[in-house]
Each structure stands twice: as C-alpha cells, then as structure tokens.
LUMTORDREN-54388 format. One record per residue (C-alpha): residue in three letters; x, y, z. Coordinates in steps of 0.25 Angstrom, whole numbers, plus 5000, padded with zeros to 4 digits. Layout:
% residues N
alaXYZ...
% end
This chain:
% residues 403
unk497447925001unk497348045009unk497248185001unk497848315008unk498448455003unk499148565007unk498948705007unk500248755006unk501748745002unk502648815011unk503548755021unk502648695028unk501748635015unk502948595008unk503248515023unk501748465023unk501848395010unk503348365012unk502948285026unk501848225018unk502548165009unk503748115016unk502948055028unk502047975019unk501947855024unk501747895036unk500747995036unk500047875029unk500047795040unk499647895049unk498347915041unk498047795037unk498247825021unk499147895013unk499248045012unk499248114999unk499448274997unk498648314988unk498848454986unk499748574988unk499148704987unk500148814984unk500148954975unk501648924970unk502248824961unk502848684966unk502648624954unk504148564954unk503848494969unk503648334967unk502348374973unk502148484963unk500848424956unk500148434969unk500148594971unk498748664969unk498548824970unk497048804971unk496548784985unk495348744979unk495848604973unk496048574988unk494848634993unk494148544983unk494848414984unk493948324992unk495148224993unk496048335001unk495548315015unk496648375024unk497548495021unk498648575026unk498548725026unk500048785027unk500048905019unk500049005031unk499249115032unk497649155035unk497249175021unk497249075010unk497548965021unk496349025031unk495249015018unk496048875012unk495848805027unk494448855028unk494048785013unk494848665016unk494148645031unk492648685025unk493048585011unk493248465025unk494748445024unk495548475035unk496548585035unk497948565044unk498848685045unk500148755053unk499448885048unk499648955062unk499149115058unk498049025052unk497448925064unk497649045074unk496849155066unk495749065060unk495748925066unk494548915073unk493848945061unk494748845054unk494448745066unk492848745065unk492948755049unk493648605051unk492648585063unk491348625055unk491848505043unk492548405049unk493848425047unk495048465053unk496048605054unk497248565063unk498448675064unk499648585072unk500748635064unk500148785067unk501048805081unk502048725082unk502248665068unk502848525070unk502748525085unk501448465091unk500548565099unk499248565095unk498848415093unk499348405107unk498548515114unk497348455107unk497548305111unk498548275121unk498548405129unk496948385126unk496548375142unk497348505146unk496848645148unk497948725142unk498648825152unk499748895144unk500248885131unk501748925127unk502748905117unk503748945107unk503048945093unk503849005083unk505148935081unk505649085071unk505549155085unk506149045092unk507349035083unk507649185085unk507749185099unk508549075101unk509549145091unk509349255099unk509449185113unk510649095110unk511449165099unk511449315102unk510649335089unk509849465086unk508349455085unk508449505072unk509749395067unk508749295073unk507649315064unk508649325053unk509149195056unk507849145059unk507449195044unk508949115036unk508449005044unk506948995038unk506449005052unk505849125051unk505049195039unk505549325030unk504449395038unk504549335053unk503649425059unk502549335062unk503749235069unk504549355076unk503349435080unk502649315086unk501349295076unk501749155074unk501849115088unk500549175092unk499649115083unk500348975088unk500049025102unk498549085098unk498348925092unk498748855105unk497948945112unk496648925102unk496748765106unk497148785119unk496048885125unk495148845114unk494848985108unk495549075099unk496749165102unk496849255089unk498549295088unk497849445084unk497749465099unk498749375106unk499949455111unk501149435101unk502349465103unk503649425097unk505149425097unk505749535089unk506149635101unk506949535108unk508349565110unk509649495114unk509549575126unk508349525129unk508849365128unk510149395136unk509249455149unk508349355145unk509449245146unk509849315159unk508649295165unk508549145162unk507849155150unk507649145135unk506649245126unk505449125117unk504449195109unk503049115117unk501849105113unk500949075126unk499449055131unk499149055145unk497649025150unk497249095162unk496149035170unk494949105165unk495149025150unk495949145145unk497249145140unk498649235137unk499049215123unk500449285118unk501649275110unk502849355115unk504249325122unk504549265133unk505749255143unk505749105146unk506649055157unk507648955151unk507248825159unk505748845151unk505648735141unk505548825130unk506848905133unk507448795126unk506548805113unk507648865103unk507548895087unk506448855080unk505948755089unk504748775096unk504048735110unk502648765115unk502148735129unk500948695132unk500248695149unk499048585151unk498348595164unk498548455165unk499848415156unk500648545160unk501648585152unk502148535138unk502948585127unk502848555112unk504248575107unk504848575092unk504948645079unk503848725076unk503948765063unk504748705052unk504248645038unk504148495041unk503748505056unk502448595052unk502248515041unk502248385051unk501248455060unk500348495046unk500548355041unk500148305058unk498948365058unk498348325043unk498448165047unk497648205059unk496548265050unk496648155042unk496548045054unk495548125059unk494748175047unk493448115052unk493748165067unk494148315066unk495248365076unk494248445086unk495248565086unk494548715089unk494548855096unk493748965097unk493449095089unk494249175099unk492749235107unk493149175120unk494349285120unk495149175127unk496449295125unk496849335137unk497549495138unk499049475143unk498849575152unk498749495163unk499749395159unk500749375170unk502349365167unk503649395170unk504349495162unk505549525156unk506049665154unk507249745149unk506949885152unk507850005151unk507850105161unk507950125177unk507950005185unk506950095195unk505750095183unk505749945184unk505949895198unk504650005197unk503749945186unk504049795186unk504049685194unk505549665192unk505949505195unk507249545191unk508149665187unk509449665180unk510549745180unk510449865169unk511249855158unk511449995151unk510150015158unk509249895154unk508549805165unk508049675162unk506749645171unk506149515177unk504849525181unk503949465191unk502749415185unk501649525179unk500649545170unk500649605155unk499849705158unk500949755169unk502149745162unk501549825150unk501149915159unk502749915166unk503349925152unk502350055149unk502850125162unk504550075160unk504450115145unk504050255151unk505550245159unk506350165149unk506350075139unk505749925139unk506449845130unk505849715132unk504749655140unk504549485140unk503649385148unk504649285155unk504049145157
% end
C-alpha cells in the first residue's frame, strides 16, 4: 500500500482526493499497488466528511511520516505552500502541484531541492490544468528546439470575451457573469489583469529556453479596456480580440515574453477557442506547429492532471523526472522594443496626423471622427513612440498587436 497526502482542501484538493478515491482501481493498476490517502492537511473543520478522520492541521505529522512518499501541494499561494514544499522535497517525498504563482516564482529552487534528494517536484496541472502541455514538451516534443510559444491560458478571460464577441455584452456584465457562474473569483484581478496568464507563459518559457523568466518583469497586460467598439472594428477586420500569452525566440537564444491582447484573424485555430476552454500552441523546429486544446481550469480536470503527475513520481520514485531551469543569470528576456507587429489602432482625430505618423495598411471611414487603423508591420518601440506624438493631436483609444 502506497501512502500519499494532500496539502489542501479547496476545489482542487477536494477533486484530488475525490479522483483518488472513485478511480481506485485503476490508479492501482497503474501503479502496480493500491493507493491510499493518508492525510488531508487543512486549518478548517471537515470533520462531517466520510473522510473526516483523515484531516490534520499540523504540516509536521506529514513532514514526519516516513510512510508519505509523494504529496500534493494545492493550497495556492508562495507562503505556507513555498516553506511546506521545500520540507516535504528536503524530508525525500515528492511534491506535485498546479500551484502556478508558486513554480514560476520559486521553481528552480524547488527543482534542484528534489534534484539535490532524489525525488521529484512536477507542476503539469500549473498551465493548462487538465490539458497536457508540459509532459509533452519534455517527452514527445523532446528533439525540438522551441520557436514560439502561444496560447490562451485563462479560461475567466476567455469567457468574458466571447460574451463579449458574440452576445454584445459589456466588459463589465462579462465579468459579472463570469463571477454567478464560479468562473471567475470575488477578486479577478490576477485573471482580468493578466497575472495568471503570465506566470503560465513565464513556465513554458522556463522549460522551453531552459532559464527563468520572472512574471515581475514580463510585459503584462490584460483585458479591461477593451470595448464593444473595439470587437466590432475588430470583427470588421476579420478578426476576434484572445488575451495571449506568447514567447518568441529570436536567433541569438533570447526571447520576447508577453501577456497582452491580440487581434487574431478568424481562420487562426484559436479564433475558434470560446468560454472557458483553452488552447496553447506550440512551434518545434522539426514538428511545426501543434495545439494543446481543452478546459483549463475546472475542479476534476486540475485534479486529473495533480493526481497524473503523483503515479508518475510513484513509478518513477527511484528514477526522478530530470526537470529544470536556471536562476534567471542568463537574462534570456528579450525587451519588446524591437518586437515587430501589426497594429491595430482607434484613434480620434484628423485623418492627416495618421497617414503622417503610421504606417497605415488600412484606414476607415470616421465615425463622429474616430479612425480605425491597420498597420504594416513595426516595432514596439515605434508604435509607442507614434502613440506619444498622436496623443499630442488626439486621443488614442486603443492600441493592439494583430497576429
């Protein structure tokens, strides 16, 4: 008998013990021997649970437990789960997690913790929940060098612009919906402002480039100034409005790293990624693209991915997943000044101030003296520096990379 706890008992612990127990049987085959949740760590009282005579509030009984060999750390957060994990790696049991804040702050300390003792630290639930991403990129996409990285990866965002896109809702309606529907949490700002996508993109960037981006100096930007406005012209042109996540490697090793919203043409295959679903492309040098598609959030689908990636430490307790990054020194972090784009632009003012500053694809008629602009391809750096000089004549109202 196999001995595991959890550390724990939000959605997604109550779903890690819940997919333990009603996928017994199999998860005993898959090991090789049954599979028994010790423990439940948690402050609060679920004493009237069937389970209830399982709950512990002291981490240190699991700490302790030499029979506890691999853990689940879903209690959010870089403070009591950042010092639990660490104990739990140094005390040799593996620790697996869909902490996101937590692996793209601290894991490759985490990583050479469960290096330095044999064990393992594995995060698959951490970016796209129940979809597969990360096992992927390590093993079948193994061979490729990794040119770009993008993706929708927060489903709360997601839902909110389709509401938006296909039902005429206000930004601000979205989000309430968003909320009714348990989508979205009584504080959204790390969804809505684009925190939670960009520690998704700064992992998948930390195991495709092999160092560490920190999401305290990744460009982020999210989706509260869009407006219906902006998905009608956006629609006009072709397109629909995805917050994206997205890492581009430039020849020299370095590479863009963002979170903002994008302008994607509607024959893309993630124009058609609506609600809560999620979809995360991947560019091989060798495979070319491929797209990871599915729920990326949700209290079972995390829990399948949390549950996933426990049987693998236990297969694999005496041959550790060889998972890592570095500290950040090789300043892999490219500036976005130099990334070249497309732009879309709603400007208000004389049509003469933009024909003048931008390189303007395309120009529509004004309405009550608004233009909406499609640019040729330029830098960052150039279109701020356009914005700075129209603000001077008019009024910029939105800015947006087209893809």
């Amino acid at each position: 008998m196999i001995k595991v706890a959890i550390m724990g008992h939000g959605t997604v612990g109550s779903g890690v013990y819940e997919v333990f127990d009603m996928n017994a049987d199999k998860i005993a085959k898959t090991v090789g021997e049954p599979v028994e949740v010790k423990y439940v760590l948690d402050l609060r009282d679920f004493s009237s649970l069937p389970y209830g005579n399982k709950f512990v509030t002291d981490f240190s009984v699991i700490e302790n437990d030499p029979e506890v060999t691999v853990v689940a750390e879903v209690m959010g957060g870089v403070g009591a789960a950042y010092q639990f994990t660490k104990r739990c790696l140094e005390a040799g049991k593996s620790v697996c997690t869909s902490n996101k804040e937590l692996v793209a702050t601290k894991g490759e300390e985490l990583l050479k913790i469960a290096e330095e003792h044999g064990v393992n630290y594995m995060f698959e639930a951490s970016v796209g929940g129940g979809i597969p991403v990360i096992r992927p990129m390590l093993q079948c996409l193994a061979a490729n060098e990794f040119n770009e990285i993008c993706g929708i990866l927060n489903g709360t965002t997601n839902y909110i612009l389709t509401q938006m896109i296909h039902n005429g809702v206000t930004f601000a309606d979205a989000l309430k919906q968003a909320q009714l529907n348990g989508y979205a949490e009584k504080d959204p700002t790390a969804d809505i402002e684009g925190h939670d996508a960009c520690r998704k993109i700064c992992i998948l960037s930390d195991l495709a480039y092999g160092d560490k981006f920190d999401p305290d100096q990744v460009s982020c930007e999210g989706i509260t100034k869009i407006t219906l406005e902006d998905v009608a012209n956006a629609d006009k042109l072709g397109c629909v409005i995805k917050l994206l996540g997205r890492s581009v490697r430039c020849e020299d090793g370095t590479a863009y790293a963002y979170v903002a919203p994008h302008l994607i043409h509607k024959e893309s295959p993630l124009a058609a990624v609506e609600d809560v679903f999620n979809a995360i492309m991947i560019d091989g040098n060798a495979t070319g693209e491929v797209m990871f598609y599915g729920k990326g959030a949700g209290k079972l689908a995390t829990a399948s991915a949390v549950v996933a990636d426990m049987l693998d430490s236990i297969e694999h307790k005496d041959n550790r997943r060889r998972i890592f990054w570095g500290d950040g020194s090789k300043n892999l972090l490219r500036p976005l000044d130099t990334l070249q784009s497309a732009w879309y632009v709603r400007f208000k003012g004389a049509q003469k101030d933009v024909e003048e500053l931008l390189p303007v694809e395309s120009l529509t008629e004004p309405a009550e003296g608004v233009f909406v602009v499609q640019t040729r391809k330029l830098s960052t750096a150039e279109m701020n520096a356009a914005a700075e000089k129209l603000k001077a004549c008019g009024e910029v109202r939105a800015a947006m990379r087209i893809l």
